[in-house]
C-alpha positions in Angstrom: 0.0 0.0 0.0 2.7 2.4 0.4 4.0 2.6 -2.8 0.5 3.5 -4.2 0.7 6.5 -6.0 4.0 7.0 -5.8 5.6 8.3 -9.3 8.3 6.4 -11.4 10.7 9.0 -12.5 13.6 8.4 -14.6 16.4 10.3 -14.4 19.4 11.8 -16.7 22.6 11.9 -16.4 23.2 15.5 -15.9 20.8 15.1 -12.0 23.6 12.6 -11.2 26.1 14.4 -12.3 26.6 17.3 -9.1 27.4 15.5 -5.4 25.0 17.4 -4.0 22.2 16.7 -6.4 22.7 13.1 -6.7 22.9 12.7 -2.9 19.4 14.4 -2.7 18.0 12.4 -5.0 18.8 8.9 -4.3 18.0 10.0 -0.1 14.5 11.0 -1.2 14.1 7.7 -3.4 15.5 5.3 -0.7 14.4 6.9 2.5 11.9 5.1 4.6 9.4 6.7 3.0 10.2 7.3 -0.7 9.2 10.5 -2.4 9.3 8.9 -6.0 10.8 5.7 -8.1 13.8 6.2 -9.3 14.7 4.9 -12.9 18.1 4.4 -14.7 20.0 2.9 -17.5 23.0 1.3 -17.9 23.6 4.2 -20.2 23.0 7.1 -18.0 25.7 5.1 -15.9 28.1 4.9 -18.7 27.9 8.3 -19.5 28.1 9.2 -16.7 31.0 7.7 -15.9 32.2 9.2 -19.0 31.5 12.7 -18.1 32.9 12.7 -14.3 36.4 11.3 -16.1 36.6 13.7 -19.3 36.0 16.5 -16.4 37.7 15.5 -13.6 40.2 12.7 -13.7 41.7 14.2 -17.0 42.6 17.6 -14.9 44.9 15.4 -13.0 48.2 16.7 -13.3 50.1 13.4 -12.3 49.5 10.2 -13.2 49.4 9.2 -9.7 46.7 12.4 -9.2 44.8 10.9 -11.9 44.7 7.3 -10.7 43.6 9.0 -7.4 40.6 10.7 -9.2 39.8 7.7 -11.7 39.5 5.3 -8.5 37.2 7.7 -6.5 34.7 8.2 -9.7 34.9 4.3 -9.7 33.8 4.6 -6.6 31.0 6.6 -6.6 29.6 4.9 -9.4 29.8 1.7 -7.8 27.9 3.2 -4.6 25.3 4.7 -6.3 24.7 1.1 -8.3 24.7 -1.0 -5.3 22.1 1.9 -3.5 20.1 1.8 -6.7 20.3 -1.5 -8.2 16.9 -1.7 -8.1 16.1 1.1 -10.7 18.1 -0.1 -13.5 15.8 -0.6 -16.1 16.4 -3.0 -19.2 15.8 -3.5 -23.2 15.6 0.1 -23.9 17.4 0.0 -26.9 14.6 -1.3 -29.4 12.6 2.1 -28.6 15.7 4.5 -29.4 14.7 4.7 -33.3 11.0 5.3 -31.7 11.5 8.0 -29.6 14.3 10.1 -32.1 12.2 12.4 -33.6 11.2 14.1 -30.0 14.5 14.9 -29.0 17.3 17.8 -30.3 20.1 15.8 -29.5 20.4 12.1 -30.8 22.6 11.4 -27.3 19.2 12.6 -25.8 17.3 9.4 -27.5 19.0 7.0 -25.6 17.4 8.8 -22.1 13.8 9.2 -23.5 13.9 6.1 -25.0 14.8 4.3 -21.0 11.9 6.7 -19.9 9.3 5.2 -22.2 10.8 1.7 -20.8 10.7 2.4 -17.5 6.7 3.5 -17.9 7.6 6.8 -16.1 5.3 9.7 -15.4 8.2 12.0 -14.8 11.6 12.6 -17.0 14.2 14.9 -14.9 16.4 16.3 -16.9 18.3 19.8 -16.5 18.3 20.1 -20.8 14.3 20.4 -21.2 14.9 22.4 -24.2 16.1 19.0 -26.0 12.6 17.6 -25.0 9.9 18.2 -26.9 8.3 18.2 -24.5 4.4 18.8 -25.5 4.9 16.0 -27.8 5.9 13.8 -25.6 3.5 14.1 -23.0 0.9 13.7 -25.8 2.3 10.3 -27.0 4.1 9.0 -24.5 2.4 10.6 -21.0 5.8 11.6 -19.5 6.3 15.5 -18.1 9.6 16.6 -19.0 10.7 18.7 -15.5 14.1 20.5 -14.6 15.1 19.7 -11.0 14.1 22.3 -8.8 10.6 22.3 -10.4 10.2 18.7 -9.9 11.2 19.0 -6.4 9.5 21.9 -5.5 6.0 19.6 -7.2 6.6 16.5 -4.7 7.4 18.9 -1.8 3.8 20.3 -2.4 2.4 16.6 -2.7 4.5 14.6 -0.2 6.2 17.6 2.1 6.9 15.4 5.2 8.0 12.8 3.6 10.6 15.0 1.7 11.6 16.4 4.7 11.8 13.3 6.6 14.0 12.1 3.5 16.3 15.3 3.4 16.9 14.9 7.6 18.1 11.2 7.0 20.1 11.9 4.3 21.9 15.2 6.2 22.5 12.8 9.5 24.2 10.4 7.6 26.8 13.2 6.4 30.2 13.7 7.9 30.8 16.3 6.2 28.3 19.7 5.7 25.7 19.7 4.7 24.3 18.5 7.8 21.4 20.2 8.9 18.9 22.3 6.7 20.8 25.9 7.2 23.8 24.1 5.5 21.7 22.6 2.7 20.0 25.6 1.9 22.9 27.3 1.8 24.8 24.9 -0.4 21.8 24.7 -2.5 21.8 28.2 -3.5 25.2 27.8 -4.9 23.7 25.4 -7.3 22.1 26.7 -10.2 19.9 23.8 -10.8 18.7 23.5 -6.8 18.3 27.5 -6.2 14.5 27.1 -7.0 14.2 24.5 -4.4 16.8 26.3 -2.0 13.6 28.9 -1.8 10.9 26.5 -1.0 12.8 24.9 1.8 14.0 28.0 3.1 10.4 28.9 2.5 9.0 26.4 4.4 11.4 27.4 7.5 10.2 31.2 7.2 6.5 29.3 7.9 7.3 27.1 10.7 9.3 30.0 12.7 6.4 32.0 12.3 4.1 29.5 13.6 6.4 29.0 16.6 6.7 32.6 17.2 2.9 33.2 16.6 2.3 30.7 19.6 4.6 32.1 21.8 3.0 35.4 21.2 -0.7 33.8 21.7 0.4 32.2 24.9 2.3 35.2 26.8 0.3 37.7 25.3 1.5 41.5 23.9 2.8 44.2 26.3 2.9 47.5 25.1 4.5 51.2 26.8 2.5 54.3 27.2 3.8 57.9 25.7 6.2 57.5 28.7 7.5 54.3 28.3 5.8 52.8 31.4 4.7 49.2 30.3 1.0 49.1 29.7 -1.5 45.8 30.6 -1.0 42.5 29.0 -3.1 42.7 25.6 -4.1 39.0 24.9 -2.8 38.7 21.7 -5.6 37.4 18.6 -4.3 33.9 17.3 -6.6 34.4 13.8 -3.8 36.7 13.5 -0.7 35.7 12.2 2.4 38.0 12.3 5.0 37.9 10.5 8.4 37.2 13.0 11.3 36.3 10.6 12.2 39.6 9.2 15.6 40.2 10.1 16.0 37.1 12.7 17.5 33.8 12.1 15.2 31.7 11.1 16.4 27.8 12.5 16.5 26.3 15.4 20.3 26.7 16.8 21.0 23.2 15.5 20.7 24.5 12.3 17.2 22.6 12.0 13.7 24.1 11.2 11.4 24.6 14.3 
């Protein structure tokens, strides 16, 4: 029963591509409560694989540097397989001629193509513009959505459990980001996670202000005369809600949201 409802989305290589991003998406697809299904090709792996070497193990100015970097893509790859092996999805290849015509880029037809596959609702990609993406929603029935905007959809649908997913993932660090002031500031650094840097940061803004508002309900509002003598307690009207966060800090001291 608890995987009712819950959205296949297959994912390109360029979402796995950042630490950061990956890391967010594979917590929120293997937490205790998944936010989504995540779906995946041996191809997105291979390229990659492909990509993290021509970009990073290339820059190595040794060879011993570069053996360094080759072995730690290795393995990361291999980490996110064994957390993930589970998503791989299979015989993809028949559909790439199929699928062609809706993509810019014919390295594109390879990911649309394990989409279609995979029966997803949901194609994450961060080149949307290679999708055509009215088309294939018509045909095919899969939304083509950048990352932020597809997070910021299942964080309106399933907002605990994204949260509940994000707080696993950032006490299993050992390294910041670990708590929610951290991610939201590392996420803002990210062109391709600012959107959803806003909505969690959002949702912080919100809970402060519900903490605050109580506070204010329960002790009431104290005013000063013209003289600056303190006036009688005013019980304070919970229907209204104040805004408290201008110009305060916003999380818990652990860094957390209240």
């Amino acid at each position: 029963m608890g995987q009712v409802g819950i959205p296949a989305v297959f994912l390109d290589t360029n979402v796995l591509y950042g630490g950061l991003n990956s890391d967010i998406f594979l917590s929120l697809a293997t937490a205790g409560k998944p936010t989504f299904k995540a779906r995946w090709t041996e191809y997105v792996f291979q390229e990659l694989r492909d990509n993290l070497y021509e970009n990073y193990v290339t820059k190595g100015k040794t060879d011993r540097e570069k053996r360094r970097l080759s072995e730690s893509v290795s393995r990361r790859i291999e980490a996110m397989r064994r957390v993930g092996e589970r998503f791989f999805v299979y015989d993809w290849e028949p559909l790439v001629p199929v699928v062609a015509e809706y993509v810019e880029d014919p390295d594109d037809a390879p990911i649309l193509a394990g989409a279609v596959r995979a029966e997803a609702g949901i194609l994450v990609t961060e080149n949307t513009s290679d999708f055509n993406a009215t088309l294939i929603s018509r045909y095919f029935g899969i939304a083509v959505r950048n990352e932020s905007d597809f997070l910021n959809d299942m964080f309106q649908q399933r907002k605990q459990w994204m949260l509940d997913g994000l707080s696993e993932m950032l006490e299993s660090h050992n390294n910041p980001p670990q708590d929610f002031r951290e991610l939201v500031k590392r996420m803002r650094e990210i062109d391709s996670l600012q959107g959803f840097s806003q909505t969690i940061e959002a949702e912080a803004v919100r809970r402060y202000n519900i903490a605050a508002n109580a506070r204010l309900s329960y002790r009431g509002v104290q005013g000063r005369d013209i003289r600056g003598r303190f006036t009688a307690i005013q019980q304070y009207d919970s229907d209204i809600q104040l805004d408290c966060s201008e110009g305060v800090d916003v999380w818990t001291p652990g860094g957390n949201m209240y």
